[in-house]
C-alpha positions as CSV (number, residue, x, y, z in Angstrom):
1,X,-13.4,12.6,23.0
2,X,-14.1,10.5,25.8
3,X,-14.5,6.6,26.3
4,X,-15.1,4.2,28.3
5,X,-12.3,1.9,27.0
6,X,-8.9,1.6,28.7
7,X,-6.0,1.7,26.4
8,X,-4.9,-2.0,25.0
9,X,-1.8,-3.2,26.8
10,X,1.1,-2.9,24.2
11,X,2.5,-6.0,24.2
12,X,2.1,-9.8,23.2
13,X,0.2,-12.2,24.8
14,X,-1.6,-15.9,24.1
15,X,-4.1,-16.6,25.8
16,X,-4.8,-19.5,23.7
17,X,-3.6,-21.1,20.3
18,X,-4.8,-19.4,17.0
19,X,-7.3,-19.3,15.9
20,X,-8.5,-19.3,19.3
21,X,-12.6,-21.2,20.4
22,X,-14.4,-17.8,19.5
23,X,-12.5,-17.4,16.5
24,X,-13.0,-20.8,15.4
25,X,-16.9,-20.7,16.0
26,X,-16.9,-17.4,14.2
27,X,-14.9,-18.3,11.0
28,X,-17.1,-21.4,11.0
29,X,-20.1,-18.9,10.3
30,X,-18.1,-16.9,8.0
31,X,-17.6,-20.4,5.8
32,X,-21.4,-20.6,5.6
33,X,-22.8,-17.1,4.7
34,X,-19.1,-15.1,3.0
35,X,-18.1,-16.4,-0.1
36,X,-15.4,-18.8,-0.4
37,X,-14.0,-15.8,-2.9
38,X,-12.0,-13.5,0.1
39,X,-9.1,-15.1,1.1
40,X,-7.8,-14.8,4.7
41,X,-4.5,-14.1,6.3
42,X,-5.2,-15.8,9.8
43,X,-8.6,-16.6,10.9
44,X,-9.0,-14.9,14.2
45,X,-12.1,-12.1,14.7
46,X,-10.5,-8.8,16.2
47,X,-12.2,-7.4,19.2
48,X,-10.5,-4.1,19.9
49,X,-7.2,-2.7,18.4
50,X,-5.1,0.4,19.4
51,X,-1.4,1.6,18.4
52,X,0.5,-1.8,17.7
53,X,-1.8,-4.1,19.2
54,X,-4.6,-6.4,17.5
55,X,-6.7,-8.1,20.7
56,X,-9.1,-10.7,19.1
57,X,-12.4,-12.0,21.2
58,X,-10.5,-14.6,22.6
59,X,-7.9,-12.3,24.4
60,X,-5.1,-12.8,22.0
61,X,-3.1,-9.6,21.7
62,X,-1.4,-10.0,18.3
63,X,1.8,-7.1,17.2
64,X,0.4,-5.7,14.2
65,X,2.9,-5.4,11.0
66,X,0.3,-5.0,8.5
67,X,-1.9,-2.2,9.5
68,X,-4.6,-3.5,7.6
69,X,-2.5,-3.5,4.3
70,X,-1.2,-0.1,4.9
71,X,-4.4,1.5,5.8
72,X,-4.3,2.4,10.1
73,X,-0.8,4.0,10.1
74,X,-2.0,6.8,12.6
75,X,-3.6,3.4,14.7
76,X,-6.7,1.9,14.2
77,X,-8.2,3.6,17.1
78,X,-6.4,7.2,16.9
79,X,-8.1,9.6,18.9
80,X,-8.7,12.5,16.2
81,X,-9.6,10.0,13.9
82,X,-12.2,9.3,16.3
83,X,-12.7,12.5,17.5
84,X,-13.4,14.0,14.0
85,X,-15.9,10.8,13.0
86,X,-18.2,11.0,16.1
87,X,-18.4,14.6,15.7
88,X,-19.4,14.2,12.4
89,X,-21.7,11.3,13.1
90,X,-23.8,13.6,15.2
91,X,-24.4,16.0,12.2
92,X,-25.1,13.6,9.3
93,X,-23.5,10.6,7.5
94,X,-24.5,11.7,3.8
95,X,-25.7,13.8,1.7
96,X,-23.5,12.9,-2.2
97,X,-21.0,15.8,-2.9
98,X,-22.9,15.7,-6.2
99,X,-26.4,16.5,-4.5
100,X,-25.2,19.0,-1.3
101,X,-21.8,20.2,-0.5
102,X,-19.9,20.1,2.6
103,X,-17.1,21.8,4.2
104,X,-14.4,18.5,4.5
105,X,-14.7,17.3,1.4
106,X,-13.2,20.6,0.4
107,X,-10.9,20.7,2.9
108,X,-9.6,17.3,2.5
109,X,-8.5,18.5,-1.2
110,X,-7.6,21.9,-0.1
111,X,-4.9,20.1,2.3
112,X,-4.1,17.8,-0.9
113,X,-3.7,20.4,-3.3
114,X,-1.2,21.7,-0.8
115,X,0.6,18.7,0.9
116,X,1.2,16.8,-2.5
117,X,4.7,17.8,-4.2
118,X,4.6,20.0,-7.1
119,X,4.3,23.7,-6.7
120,X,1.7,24.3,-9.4
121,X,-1.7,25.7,-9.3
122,X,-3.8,21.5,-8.5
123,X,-7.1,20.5,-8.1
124,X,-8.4,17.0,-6.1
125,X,-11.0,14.5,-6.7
126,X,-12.4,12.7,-3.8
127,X,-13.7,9.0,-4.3
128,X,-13.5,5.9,-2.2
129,X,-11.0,3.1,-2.9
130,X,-7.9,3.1,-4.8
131,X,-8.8,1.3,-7.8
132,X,-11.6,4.1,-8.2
133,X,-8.8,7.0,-8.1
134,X,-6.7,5.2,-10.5
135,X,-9.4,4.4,-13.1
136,X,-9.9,8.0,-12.6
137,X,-6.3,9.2,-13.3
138,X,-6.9,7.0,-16.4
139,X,-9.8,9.0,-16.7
140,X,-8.5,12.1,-16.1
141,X,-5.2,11.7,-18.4
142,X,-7.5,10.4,-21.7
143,X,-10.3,13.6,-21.3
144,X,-6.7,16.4,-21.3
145,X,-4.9,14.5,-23.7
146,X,-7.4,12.9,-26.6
147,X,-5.1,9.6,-26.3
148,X,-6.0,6.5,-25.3
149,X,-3.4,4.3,-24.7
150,X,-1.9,3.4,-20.8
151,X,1.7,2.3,-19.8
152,X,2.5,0.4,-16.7
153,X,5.2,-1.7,-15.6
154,X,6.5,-5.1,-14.4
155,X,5.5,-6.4,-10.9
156,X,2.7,-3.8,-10.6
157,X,-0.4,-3.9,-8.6
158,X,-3.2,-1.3,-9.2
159,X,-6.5,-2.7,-8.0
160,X,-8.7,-5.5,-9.0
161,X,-11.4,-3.9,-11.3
162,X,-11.7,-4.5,-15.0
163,X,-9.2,-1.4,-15.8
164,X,-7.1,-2.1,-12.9
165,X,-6.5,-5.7,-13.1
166,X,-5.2,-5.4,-16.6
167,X,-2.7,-2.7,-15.3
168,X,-2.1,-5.2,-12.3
169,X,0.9,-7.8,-13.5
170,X,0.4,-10.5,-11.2
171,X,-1.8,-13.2,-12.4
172,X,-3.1,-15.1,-9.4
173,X,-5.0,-14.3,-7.3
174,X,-5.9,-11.1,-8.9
175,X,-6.5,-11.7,-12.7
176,X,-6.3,-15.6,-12.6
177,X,-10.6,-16.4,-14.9
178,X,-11.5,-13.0,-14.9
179,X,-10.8,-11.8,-18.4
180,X,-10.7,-10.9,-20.9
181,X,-10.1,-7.2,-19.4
182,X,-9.7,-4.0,-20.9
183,X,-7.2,-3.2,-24.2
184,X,-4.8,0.1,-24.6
185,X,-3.2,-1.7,-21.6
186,X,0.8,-1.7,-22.3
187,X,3.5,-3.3,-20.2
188,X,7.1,-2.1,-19.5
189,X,10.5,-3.0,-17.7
190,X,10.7,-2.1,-14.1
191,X,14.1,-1.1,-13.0
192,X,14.0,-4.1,-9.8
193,X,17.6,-4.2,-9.2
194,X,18.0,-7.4,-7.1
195,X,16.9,-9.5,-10.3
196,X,18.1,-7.3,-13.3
197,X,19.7,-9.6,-15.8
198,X,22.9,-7.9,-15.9
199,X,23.4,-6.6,-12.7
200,X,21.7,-3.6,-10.4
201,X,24.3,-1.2,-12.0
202,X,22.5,-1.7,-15.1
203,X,19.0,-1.7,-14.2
204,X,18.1,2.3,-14.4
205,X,19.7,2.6,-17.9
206,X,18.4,-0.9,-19.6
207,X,14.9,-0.3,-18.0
208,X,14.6,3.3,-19.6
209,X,15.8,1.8,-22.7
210,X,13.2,-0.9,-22.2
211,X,10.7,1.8,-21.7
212,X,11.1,4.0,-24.9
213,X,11.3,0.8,-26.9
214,X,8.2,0.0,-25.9
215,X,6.5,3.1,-26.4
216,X,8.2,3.0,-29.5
217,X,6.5,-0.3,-30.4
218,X,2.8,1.0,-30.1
219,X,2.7,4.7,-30.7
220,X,4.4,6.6,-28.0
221,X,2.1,9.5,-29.0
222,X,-1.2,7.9,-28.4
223,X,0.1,7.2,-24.7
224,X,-2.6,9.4,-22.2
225,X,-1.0,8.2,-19.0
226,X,2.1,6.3,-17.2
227,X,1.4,4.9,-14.1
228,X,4.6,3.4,-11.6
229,X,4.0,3.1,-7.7
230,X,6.9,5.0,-6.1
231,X,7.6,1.9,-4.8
232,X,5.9,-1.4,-5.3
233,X,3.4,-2.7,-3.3
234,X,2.2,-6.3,-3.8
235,X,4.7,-7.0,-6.5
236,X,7.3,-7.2,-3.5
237,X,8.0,-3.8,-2.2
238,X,10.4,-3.0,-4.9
239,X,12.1,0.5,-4.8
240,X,13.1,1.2,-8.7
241,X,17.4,2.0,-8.9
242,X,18.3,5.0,-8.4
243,X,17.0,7.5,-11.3
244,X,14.4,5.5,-12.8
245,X,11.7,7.7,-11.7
246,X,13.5,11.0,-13.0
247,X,14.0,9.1,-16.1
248,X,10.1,8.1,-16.6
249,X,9.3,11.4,-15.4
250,X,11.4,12.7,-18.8
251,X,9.9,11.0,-20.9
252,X,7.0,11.2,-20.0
253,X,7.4,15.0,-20.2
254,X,9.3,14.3,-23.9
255,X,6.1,12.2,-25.4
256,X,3.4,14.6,-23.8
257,X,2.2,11.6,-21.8
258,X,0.6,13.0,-18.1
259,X,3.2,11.1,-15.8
260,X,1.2,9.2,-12.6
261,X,2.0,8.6,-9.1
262,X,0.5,5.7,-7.7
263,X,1.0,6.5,-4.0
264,X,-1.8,4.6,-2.4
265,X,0.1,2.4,-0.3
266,X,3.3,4.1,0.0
267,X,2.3,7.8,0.3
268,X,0.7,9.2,3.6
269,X,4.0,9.0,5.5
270,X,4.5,5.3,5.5
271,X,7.8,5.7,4.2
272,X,9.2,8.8,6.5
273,X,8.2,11.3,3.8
274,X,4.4,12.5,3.1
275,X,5.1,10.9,-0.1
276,X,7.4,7.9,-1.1
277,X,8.2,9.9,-3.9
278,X,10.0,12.8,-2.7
279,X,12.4,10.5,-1.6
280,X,13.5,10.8,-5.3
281,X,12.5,14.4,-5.5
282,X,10.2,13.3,-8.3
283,X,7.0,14.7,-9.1
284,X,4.0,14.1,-11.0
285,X,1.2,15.2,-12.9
286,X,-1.0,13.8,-11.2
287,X,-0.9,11.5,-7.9
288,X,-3.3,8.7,-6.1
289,X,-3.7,8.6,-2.4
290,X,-6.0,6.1,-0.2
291,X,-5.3,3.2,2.2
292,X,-4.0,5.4,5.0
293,X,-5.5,9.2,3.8
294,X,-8.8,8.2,5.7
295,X,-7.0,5.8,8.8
296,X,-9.6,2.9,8.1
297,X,-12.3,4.7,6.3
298,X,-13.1,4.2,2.7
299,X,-11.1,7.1,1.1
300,X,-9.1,7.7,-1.8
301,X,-8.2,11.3,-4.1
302,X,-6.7,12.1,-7.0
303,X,-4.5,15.2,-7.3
304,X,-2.9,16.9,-9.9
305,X,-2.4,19.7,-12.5
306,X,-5.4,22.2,-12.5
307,X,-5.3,22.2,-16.2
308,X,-5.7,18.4,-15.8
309,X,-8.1,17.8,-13.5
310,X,-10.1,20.3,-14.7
311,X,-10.3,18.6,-18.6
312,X,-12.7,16.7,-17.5
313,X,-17.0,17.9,-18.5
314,X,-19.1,18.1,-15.5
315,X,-20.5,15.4,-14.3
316,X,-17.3,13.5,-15.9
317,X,-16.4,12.2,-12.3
318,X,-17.9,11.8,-8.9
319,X,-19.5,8.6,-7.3
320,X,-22.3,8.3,-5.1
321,X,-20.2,8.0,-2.0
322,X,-17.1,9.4,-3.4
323,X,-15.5,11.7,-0.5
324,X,-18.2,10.6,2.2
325,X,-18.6,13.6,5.2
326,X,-17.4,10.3,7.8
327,X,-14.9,9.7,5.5
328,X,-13.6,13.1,5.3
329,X,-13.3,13.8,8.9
330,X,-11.7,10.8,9.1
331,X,-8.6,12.5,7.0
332,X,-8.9,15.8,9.1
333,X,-8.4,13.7,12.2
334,X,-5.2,12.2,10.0
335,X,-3.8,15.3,8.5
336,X,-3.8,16.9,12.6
337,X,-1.6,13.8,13.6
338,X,1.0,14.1,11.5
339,X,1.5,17.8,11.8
340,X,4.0,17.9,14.3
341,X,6.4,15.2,12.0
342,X,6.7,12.6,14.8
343,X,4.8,10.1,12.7
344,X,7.4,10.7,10.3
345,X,10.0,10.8,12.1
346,X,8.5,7.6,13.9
347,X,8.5,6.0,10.5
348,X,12.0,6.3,10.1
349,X,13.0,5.0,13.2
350,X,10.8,1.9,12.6
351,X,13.3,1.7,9.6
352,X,16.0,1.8,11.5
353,X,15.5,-0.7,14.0
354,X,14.0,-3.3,11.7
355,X,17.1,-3.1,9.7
356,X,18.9,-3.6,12.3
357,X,17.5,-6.7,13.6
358,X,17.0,-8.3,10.1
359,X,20.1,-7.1,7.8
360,X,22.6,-9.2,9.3
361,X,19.8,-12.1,7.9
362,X,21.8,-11.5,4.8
363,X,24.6,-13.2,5.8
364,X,23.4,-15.1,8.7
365,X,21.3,-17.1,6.4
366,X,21.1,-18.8,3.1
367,X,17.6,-18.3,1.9
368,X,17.5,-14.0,3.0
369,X,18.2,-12.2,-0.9
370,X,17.6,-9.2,0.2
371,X,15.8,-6.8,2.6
372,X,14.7,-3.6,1.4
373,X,12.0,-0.6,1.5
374,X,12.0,2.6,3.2
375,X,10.1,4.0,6.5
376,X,7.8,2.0,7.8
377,X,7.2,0.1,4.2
378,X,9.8,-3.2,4.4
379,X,10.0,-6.4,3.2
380,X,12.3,-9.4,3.1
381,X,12.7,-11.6,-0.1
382,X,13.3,-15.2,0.4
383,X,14.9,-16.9,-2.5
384,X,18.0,-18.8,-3.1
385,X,20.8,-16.7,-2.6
386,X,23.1,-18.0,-5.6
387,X,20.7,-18.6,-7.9
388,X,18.3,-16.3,-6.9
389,X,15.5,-19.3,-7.1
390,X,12.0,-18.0,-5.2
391,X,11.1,-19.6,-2.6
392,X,7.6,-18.5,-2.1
393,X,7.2,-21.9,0.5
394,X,9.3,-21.0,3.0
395,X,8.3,-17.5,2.8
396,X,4.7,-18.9,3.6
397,X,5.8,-21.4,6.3
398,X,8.0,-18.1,8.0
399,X,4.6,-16.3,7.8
400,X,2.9,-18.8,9.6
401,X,5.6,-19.1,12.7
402,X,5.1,-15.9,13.4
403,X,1.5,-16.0,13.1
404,X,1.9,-19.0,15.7
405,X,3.7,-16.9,18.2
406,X,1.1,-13.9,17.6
407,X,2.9,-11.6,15.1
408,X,0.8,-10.5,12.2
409,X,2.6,-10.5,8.9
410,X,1.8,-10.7,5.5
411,X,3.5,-12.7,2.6
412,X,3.1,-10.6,-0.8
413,X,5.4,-10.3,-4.2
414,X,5.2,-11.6,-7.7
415,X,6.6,-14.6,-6.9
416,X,4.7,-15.1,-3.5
417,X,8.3,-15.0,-1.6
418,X,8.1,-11.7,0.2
419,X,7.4,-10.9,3.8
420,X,6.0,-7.6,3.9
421,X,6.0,-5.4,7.1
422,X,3.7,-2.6,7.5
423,X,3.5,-1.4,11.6
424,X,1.5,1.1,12.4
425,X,3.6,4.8,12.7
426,X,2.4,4.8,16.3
427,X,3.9,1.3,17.5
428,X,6.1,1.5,20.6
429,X,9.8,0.5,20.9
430,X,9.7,-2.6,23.0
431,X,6.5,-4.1,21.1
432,X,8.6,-3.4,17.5
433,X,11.2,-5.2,18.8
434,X,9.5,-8.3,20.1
435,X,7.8,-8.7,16.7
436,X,11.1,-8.2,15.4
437,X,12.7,-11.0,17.3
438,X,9.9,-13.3,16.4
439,X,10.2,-12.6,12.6
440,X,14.1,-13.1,13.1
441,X,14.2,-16.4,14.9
442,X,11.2,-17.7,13.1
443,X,13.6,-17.1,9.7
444,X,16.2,-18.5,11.5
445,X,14.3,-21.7,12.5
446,X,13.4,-21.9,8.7
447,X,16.5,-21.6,7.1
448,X,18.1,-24.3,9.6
449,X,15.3,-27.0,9.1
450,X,13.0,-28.3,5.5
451,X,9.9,-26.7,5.2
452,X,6.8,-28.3,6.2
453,X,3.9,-28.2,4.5
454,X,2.0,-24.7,5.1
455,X,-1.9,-25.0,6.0
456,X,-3.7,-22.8,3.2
C-alpha cells in the first residue's frame, strides 16, 4: 500500500502547551454539540499517529502509553492493517453476516478457533465491542447449561451495558445512577495480593475458599458462567497470586459451571503471550477477545467449546454489524503482524525496561506500593506505603505532569490510584525510554512536594 504520508518522527516534541490553540478551539465545539456524558483524558484533537507517536493538529507529538485503552498495539497506522482495510474498502463495507457471507469473517474465527489455548474441537462468534462478546459468553454459558446464575469477582470491569455493568465492581463512573441493573449477578474474592488481609502468601488459598463459600451461599449448581479477566483491567491491572486461575478453573470444572476468559484487554499479545492466560497455562471454556483483535476497528469474538457455542438456536446470536468485512480485514492485517513473534517478543522487552526504570520507585519513594503487570500491560499503584492508604490525588496530579511534558498516560483502578501503561508493541527504544523518564521524575517530583490541586 502506498501513501503519501511520511512516517511521524518518533520522538517528543512541544510545539506549544496543551491543549494547544486548535485543540482548544476544537474542544470548545465538542462542549457545545458532545454530551457532557464522555469524559476525557487530555483535550487535544489527534492529527496523525504512527508506532509510539500521537501528533495532534497543533504539532504536538505526544509518546503514546495508552494505545487507545489497549486497542492499537500493532500501531494505529500499521501498514497491513491498512493494507487489508483499503483493499477491502474497494470491494464493499457491508453486507450483515446474517444476510450474505464473507470470506474474513470466517477466517477471522478459523484463526481464533486455532490461536486461542485449548486443543479441543471450538467454534467463534464475531460481534463488535467487548461488552457485546461478554453478554454473549453469558449468553452462550445459560443456552448449554439451563442455569442462570453468573459469578464475577472483586475489582472487575466488564463493560458498561445493563448485564455488564452489574458484573463491573467499580461504582463511579461506570454504574454510579444507572440502576437498578440486572439480577443472577454474584460477586466473589479476588486473589489481589498487595492488599490481602493476611498477607500475599494467603491470598490464592483464602480467595478460593472465599469463592466456594460463595457459591455455596446461592446454589453453586444454578451457576452458568464464571467470568475473571486474566489479569485486571480497570480495577488496577491486578495479576491474581499464583494458582488462583487453576483453582477457579477446578471448580469451575467440579460445579459444571462453563469457566470464562475475559481477555479483551489483556489478550492479543499485550502481555508477551497471545493470551495473558497461558502465562498460567490456564484455559477456558470459552474466551473474549476485542480492543486490540481489530487494531482500531470495532471488533470483538467469542471463542470456545464447539459443544458450547453451538448450544445456542439459530438466530440466537449475531448483530447487525457483528464481524463487519472492514472490521475483519482489519484482524487479518493483525494476525500477519504478529506472526513472526517480534511483537511478542517486543512486548516483553517493553516489560523489561519499564521495570527497570520504575522498580527501584519502590524504595526510592514513599508513596510507590507496588509496580506490577506483565508485557506491555503495567501499572504503578500509589498509596501509602505502611498503611497502604490510596492515594488516588497524587496518582491524578502524576498523570497530569506527564501529560504536561507530552506523555500520554492513563490513571485507572478501584480506588482511582493506578497509573496504567499500555505502549503500543511497535514503540521504539529511545522513545520508551523518554516516556519512561518523564513518568519517573514526574513521580519523583510528586512524592518530594504536596499535591496540588488536579484540574478535572
Amino acid at each position: 500500500m502506498t501513501t503519501s504520508l511520511s512516517p511521524l518522527p518518533q520522538s517528543r516534541h512541544l510545539a506549544t502547551a496543551l491543549p494547544g490553540p486548535k485543540s482548544a478551539l476544537l474542544h470548545s465545539q465538542r462542549v457545545e454539540q458532545v454530551t457532557s456524558g464522555f469524559g476525557i483524558t487530555l483535550p487535544v484533537f489527534i492529527d496523525r499517529a504512527d508506532r509510539g507517536i500521537l501528533q495532534d493538529v497543533d504539532g504536538n507529538r505526544l509518546v503514546d502509553f495508552a494505545s487507545g485503552i489497549a486497542v492499537t498495539s500493532v500501531g494505529a497506522a500499521n501498514p497491513q492493517v491498512r493494507a487489508r482495510v483499503a483493499e477491502q474498502l474497494e470491494r464493499f463495507t457491508h453486507t450483515c453476516f446474517m444476510v450474505t457471507e464473507y470470506e474474513s469473517f470466517t477466517e477471522v474465527a478459523a484463526w481464533l478457533n486455532k490461536h486461542t489455548p485449548g486443543d479441543f474441537e471450538k467454534r467463534t462468534a464475531l460481534f463488535s465491542t467487548g461488552s457485546e462478546a461478554v453478554e454473549n459468553a453469558v449468553k452462550i454459558a445459560r443456552a448449554a447449561t439451563g442455569r442462570q446464575k453468573v459469578l464475577v469477582f472483586d475489582d472487575a470491569y466488564h463493560g458498561r451495558t445493563m448485564l455488564t455493568m452489574a458484573m463491573t465492581a467499580k461504582e463511579n463512573p461506570y454504574k454510579k445512577n444507572f440502576g437498578p441493573f440486572p439480577t443472577d449477578v454474584y460477586r466473589a474474592p479476588m486473589a489481589a495480593p498487595l492488599r490481602w488481609s493476611t498477607g500475599a502468601h494467603n491470598a490464592t488459598a483464602e480467595a478460593l475458599a472465599g469463592v466456594e463459600q460463595t457459591l455455596a451461599e446461592h446454589d453453586a449448581e444454578n451457576f452458568a458462567a464464571m467470568v475473571i479477566e486474566p489479569i485486571q483491567g480497570e480495577g488496577g491491572f491486578i495479576v491474581p497470586s499464583s494458582g488462583f486461575l487453576t483453582g477457579l478453573r477446578q471448580i469451575a470444572t467440579r460445579h459444571g459451571i462453563v469457566f470464562v476468559i475475559d481477555e479483551i484487554q489483556a489478550g492479543m499479545g499485550r502481555t508477551g503471550a497471545l493470551f495473558a492466560s497461558e502465562h498460567e497455562g490456564v484455559v477456558g471454556d470459552l474466551i473474549l477477545t476485542a480492543k486490540a483483535l481489530a487494531g482500531g476497528l470495532p471488533l470483538s469474538a467469542v471463542t470456545g467449546r464447539a459443544e458450547l457455542m453451538n448450544a445456542v438456536h439459530t438466530g440466537g446470536l449475531g448483530g447487525t454489524y457483528a464481524g463487519n468485512p472492514l472490521a475483519c480485514a482489519a484482524a487479518l492485517g493483525v494476525f500477519e503482524a504478529f506472526a513472526d513473534g517480534t511483537l511478542l517478543a517486543n512486548a516483553r522487552a517493553i516489560e523489561a525496561t519499564a521495570r527497570a526504570a520504575l522498580e527501584p520507585l519502590l524504595t526510592g519513594t514513599a508513596i510507590v506500593a507496588e509496580v506490577r503487570g506483565r508485557g506491555a500491560m503495567l501499572a504503578v499503584e500509589f498509596a501509602d506505603q505502611d498503611t497502604l492508604e490510596p492515594l488516588p490525588d497524587l496518582a491524578k496530579a502524576i498523570a497530569q505532569r506527564c501529560h504536561e511534558q507530552g506523555v500520554l498516560v492513563l490513571v485507572c483502578g478501584t480506588y482511582g490510584n493506578v497509573i496504567r501503561l499500555l505502549p503500543p508493541l511497535v514503540i521504539g527504544e529511545e522513545l520508551l525510554a523518554d516516556g519512561l523518564q518523564v513518568l519517573a521524575e514526574s513521580i519523583l517530583a510528586a512524592d518530594r512536594e504536596p499535591v496540588a490541586a488536579v484540574v478535572v
